[in-house]
C-alpha positions in Angstrom: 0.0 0.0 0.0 1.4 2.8 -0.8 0.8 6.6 0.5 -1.5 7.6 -1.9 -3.9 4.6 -1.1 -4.5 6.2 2.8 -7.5 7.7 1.2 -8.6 3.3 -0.1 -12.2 2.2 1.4 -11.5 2.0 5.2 -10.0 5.6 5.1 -12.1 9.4 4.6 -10.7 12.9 4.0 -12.7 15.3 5.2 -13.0 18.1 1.9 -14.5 21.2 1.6 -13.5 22.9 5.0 -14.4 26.4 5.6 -11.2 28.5 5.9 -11.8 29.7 9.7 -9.9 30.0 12.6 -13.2 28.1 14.3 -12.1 24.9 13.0 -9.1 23.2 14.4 -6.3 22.7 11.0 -7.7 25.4 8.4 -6.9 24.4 4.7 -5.1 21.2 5.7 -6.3 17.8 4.2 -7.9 15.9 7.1 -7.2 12.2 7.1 -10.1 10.2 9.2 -8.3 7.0 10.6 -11.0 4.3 11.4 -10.5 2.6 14.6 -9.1 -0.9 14.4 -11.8 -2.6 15.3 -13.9 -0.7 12.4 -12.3 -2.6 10.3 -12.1 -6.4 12.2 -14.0 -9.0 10.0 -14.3 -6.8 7.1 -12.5 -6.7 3.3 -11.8 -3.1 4.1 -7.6 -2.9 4.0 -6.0 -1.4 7.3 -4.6 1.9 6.0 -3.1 3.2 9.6 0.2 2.5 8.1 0.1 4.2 4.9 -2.3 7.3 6.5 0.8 8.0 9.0 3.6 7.4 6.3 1.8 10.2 4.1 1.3 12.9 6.8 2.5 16.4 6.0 1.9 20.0 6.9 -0.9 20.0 4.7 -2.3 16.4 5.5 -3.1 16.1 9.1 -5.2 13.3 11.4 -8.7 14.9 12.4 -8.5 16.9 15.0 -11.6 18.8 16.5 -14.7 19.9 15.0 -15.6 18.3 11.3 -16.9 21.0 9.2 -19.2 18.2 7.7 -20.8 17.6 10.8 -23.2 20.1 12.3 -21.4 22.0 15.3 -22.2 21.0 18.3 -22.8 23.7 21.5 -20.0 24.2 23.7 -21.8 22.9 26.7 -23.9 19.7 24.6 -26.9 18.3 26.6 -28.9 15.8 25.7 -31.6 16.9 23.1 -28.4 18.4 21.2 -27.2 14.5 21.0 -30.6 13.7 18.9 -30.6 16.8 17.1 -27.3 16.8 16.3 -25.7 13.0 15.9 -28.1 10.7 16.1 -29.6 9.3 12.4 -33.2 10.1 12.1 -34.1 6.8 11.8 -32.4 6.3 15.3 -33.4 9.0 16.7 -36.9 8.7 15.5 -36.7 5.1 16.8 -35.6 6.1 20.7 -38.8 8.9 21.0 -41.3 6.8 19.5 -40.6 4.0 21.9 -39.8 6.7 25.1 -43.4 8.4 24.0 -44.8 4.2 23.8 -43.7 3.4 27.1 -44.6 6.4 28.5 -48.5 6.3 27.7 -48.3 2.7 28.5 -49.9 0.9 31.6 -47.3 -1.8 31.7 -44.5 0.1 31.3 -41.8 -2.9 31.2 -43.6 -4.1 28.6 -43.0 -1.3 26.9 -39.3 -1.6 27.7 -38.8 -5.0 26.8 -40.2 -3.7 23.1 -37.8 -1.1 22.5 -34.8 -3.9 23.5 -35.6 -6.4 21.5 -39.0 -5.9 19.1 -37.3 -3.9 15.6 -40.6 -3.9 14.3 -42.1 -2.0 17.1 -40.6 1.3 14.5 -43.7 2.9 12.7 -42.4 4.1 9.5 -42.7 7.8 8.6 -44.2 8.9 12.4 -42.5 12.1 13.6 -41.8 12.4 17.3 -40.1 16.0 18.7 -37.2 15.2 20.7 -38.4 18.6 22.9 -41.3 16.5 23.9 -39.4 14.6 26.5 -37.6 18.0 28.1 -39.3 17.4 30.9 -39.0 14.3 31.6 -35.2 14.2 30.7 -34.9 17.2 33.4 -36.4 15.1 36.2 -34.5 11.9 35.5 -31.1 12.9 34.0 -28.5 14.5 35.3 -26.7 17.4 32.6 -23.3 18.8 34.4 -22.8 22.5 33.8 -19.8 21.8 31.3 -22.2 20.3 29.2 -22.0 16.2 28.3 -18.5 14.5 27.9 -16.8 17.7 29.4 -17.6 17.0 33.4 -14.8 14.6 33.5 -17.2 11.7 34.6 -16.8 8.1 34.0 -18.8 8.5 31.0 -17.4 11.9 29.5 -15.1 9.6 26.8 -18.3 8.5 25.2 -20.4 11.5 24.8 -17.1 13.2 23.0 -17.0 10.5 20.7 -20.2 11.2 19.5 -19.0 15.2 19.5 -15.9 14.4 17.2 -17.0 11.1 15.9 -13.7 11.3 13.4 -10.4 12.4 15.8 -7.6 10.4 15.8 -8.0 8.8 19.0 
């Protein structure tokens, strides 16, 4: 493999950036290194080698914000998460089985549903994230620093889902 394959299937470049001082690594090529086990059990070649071999001043690892993703607040709470990361069709999935089991007289029977029962999903049904403020306020805790920057035991995973494509 040679340097010019680190952009093969198993690698991305993020293009297009905005030329601002906002985003980390302005007019640099930013190489996206899938984790290792990304790649495990998969035809997808491992490219770590050949992505570090061709770094330069203008190729770089990600680092920070992706311009391709939408920004996310500098204190991130919860609703941000579904707004911002999660796929519609996940999202969609979580608050249609939350506003379910919610309405629901048995509510682990709800529960057990949005575990294991896929088909419990009704297509094309809408279901505003901001309908569960309330409930999210009562029953989960958001630090002042905003998720994944109150240095709890969980703070790793809700940056991940900030910068989904850092080197790591």
């Amino acid at each position: 493999m040679t340097a010019s394959d680190a952009t093969a299937p198993g690698a991305a470049v993020a293009r297009g950036q905005q030329e601002t001082p906002e985003y980390p690594q302005p007019g640099r090529e930013r190489l996206i290194l899938l984790p290792p086990v990304a790649i495990l059990g998969t035809d997808l070649p491992d490219t770590e080698k050949a992505m570090v071999t061709s770094l330069s001043e203008q190729r770089v690892f990600m680092m920070g914000d992706n311009p391709v993703l939408p920004r996310m607040p500098k204190a991130p709470r919860l609703l941000d998460f579904f707004r911002l990361r999660f796929t519609r069709i996940t999202g969609q999935h979580l608050l249609q089985s939350a506003k379910t089991a919610r309405a629901h007289k048995w509510y682990m029977t709800s529960r057990l549903i949005t575990i294991y029962d896929i088909y419990a999903f009704k297509e094309n049904e809408y279901v505003d994230p901001e309908e569960f403020t309330d409930v999210i306020g009562r029953n989960f805790k958001e630090p002042r620093e905003g998720l994944g920057f109150d240095g709890s035991p969980a703070a790793h995973m809700w940056r991940t889902m900030i910068w989904p494509n850092n080197f790591l």
